[in-house]
C-alpha positions as CSV (number, residue, x, y, z in Angstrom):
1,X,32.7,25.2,-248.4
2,X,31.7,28.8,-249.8
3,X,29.7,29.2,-251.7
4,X,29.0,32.9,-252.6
5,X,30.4,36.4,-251.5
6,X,29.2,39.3,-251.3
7,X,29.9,43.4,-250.1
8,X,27.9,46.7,-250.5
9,X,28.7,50.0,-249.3
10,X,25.8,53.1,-249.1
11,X,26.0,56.5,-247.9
12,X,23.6,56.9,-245.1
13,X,22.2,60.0,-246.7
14,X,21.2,57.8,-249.7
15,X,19.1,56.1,-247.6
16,X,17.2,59.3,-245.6
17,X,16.6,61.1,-248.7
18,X,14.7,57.9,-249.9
19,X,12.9,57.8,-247.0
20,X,12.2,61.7,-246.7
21,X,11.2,61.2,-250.3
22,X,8.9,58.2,-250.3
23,X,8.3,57.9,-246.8
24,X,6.3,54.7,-245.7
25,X,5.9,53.0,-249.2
26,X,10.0,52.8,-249.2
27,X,10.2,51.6,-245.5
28,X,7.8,48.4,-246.6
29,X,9.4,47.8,-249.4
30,X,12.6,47.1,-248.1
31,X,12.6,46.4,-245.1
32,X,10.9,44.4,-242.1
33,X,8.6,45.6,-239.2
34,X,11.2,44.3,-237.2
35,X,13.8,45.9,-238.7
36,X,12.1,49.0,-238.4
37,X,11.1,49.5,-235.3
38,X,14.7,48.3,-234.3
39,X,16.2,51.2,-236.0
40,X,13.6,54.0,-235.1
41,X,14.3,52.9,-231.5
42,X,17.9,54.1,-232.6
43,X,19.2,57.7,-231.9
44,X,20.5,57.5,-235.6
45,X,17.7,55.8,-237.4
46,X,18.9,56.3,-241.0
47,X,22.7,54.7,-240.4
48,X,20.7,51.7,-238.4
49,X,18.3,51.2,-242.0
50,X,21.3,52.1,-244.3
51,X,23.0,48.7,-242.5
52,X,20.3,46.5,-243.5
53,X,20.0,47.8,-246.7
54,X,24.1,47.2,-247.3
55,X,23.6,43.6,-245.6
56,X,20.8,42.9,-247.8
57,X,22.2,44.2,-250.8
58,X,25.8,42.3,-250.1
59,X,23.8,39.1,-248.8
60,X,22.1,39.2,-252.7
61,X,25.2,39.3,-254.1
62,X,26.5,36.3,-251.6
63,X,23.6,33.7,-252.7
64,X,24.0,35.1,-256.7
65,X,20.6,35.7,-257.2
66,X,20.9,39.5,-257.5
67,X,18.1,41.7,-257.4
68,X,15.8,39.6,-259.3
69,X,12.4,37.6,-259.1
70,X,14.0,35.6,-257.1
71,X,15.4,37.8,-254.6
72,X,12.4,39.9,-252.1
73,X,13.5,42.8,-249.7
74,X,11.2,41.0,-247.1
75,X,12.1,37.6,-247.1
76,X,15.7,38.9,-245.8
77,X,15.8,40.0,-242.0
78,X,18.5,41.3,-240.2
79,X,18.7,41.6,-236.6
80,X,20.9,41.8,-234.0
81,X,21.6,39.2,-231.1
82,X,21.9,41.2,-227.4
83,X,25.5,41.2,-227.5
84,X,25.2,43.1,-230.9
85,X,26.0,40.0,-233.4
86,X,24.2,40.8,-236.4
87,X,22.1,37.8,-237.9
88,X,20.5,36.9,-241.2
89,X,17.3,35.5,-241.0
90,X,15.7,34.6,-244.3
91,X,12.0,34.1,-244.9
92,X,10.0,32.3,-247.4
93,X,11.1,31.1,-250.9
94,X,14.5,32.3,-250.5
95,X,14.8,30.5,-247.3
96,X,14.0,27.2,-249.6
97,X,16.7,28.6,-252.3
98,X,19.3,29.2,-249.8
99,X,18.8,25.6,-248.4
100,X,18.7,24.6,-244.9
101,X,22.4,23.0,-245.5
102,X,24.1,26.5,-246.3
103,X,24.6,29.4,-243.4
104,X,24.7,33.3,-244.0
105,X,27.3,35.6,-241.7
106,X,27.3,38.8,-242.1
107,X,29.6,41.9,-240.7
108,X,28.5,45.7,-241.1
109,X,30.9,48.5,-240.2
110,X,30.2,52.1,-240.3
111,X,31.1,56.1,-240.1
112,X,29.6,59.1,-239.9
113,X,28.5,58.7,-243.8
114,X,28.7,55.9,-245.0
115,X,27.5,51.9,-244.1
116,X,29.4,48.7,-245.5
117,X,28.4,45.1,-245.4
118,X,30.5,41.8,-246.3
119,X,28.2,38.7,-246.4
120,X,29.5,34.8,-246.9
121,X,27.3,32.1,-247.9
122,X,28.8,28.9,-246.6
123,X,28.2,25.1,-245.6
124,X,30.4,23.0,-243.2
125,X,28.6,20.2,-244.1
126,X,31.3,18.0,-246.4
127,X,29.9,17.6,-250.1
């Protein structure tokens, strides 16, 4: 069963001006240690950090909380398995609002500008 959708596109340079801007303080706020050393290990940092923004945008929009109370830029986690896969991990209370039941998939695609991200929500478990 689905049970929530979701898609977000960003223009990499959105996401380098931020961090040219704000530096540090925007690079803790949204994302993980983990995902940021992944992407500064990257020879294009800022489309590697505009992806997990977009997937963590779109994966908001797939479990309908939005960018609320309910929803924290840290307890989302994206990282990529060794053959490339991106994964969702999710961390603390929205781990216990997703529910252990549901699974999150996630695809990213980019080009020289711009990052996009579709995310499903979804449970094989009959109901």
């Amino acid at each position: 069963m689905i049970y929530g959708i979701g898609i977000d596109i960003i223009e990499i340079e959105r996401i380098k001006q931020s961090i040219e801007q704000y530096g540090d303080r925007f690079l803790n706020k949204i994302f993980t240690k983990v995902e940021i050393e992944y992407s500064k290990n990257k020879s294009n940092m800022y489309q590697h950090l505009a992806a997990r923004f977009a997937a963590k945008e779109a994966i908001a929009k797939a479990i309908s909380t939005g960018l609320n109370k309910s929803f924290s830029w840290q307890e989302v986690e994206i990282y990529n398995e060794p053959s490339g896969l991106p994964q969702v991990k999710l961390l603390g209370k929205l781990k216990e609002i997703v529910g252990y039941e549901k699974e999150l998939k996630i695809t990213m695609s980019h080009s020289d500008h711009y990052v996009c991200c579709f995310a499903i929500l979804f449970s094989n478990i009959p109901t």
